[in-house]
Steps between C-alpha positions, in 0.01 A plus 500: 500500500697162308774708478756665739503819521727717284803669634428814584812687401419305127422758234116475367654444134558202531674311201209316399324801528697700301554207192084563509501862512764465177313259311186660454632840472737361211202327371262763519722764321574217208128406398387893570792577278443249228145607480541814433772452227253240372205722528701795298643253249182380407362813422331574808417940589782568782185604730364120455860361554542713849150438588539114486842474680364723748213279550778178470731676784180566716355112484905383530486690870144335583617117427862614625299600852351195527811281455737717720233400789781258581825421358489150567168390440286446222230815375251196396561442919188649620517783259241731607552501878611855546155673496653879535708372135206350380307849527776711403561321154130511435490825572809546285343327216155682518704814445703378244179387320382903552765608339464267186180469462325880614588721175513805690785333716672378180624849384674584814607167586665415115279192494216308267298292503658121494366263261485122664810425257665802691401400829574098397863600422550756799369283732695188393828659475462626836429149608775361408703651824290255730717206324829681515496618913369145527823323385668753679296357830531136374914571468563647803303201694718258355839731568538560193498901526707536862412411818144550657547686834 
């Protein structure tokens, strides 16, 4: 309501929008890239390499949901205040943790068991797209990435 409204024969993708959409997309296919190059080069099983970028690519989508919320605004800006996200990523998680963590889902799935090292690194990597979308945010505020409409 501190805004005027949009025009409505505007597109939805907006430019800002898009810049965001493009950053962690790029971002998300470099780290789940390098890490499974990394994983394979340093003598990883392929099965352990997949499983951990698949668990990297999942947890990039969870923190990515949270910061598309807005593409102007901050995720640390009342970051929990979508209850129906809130209970979908916990859902999310509480299956991804099945399928990790139940061996007779493991088989199936191509997973195992994650030690906390495995977990550390998967988590972390797939942290690091909060910082990204958020100079993305803090760029296009200051008109640095095209106009905000």
């Amino acid at each position: 309501m501190q805004r005027k409204p949009r025009d409505p024969r505007a597109g939805v993708f907006t430019r800002p929008l898009v810049m965001l959409l493009l950053a962690g997309g790029l971002w998300s296919a470099a780290i789940n890239l390098g890490l499974f190059a990394w994983l394979l080069k340093s003598g990883r099983p392929l099965s352990e390499a997949m499983a951990m970028t698949f668990v990297s690519l999942v947890l990039i989508q969870f923190f990515k949901a949270y910061n598309y919320r807005s593409d102007r605004f901050s995720v640390l800006r009342r970051p929990f205040a979508n209850r129906w996200l809130n209970l979908a990523v916990g859902w999310e998680l509480a299956l991804l943790a099945l399928i990790l963590y139940t061996p007779f889902l493991q088989g199936p799935f191509g997973t195992f068991s994650f030690s906390s090292t495995d977990l550390a690194l998967t988590v972390g990597l797939a942290l690091t797209v909060v910082p990204v979308l958020e100079t993305v945010k803090w760029l296009e505020r200051h008109g640095y990435a095209g106009e905000l409409t």
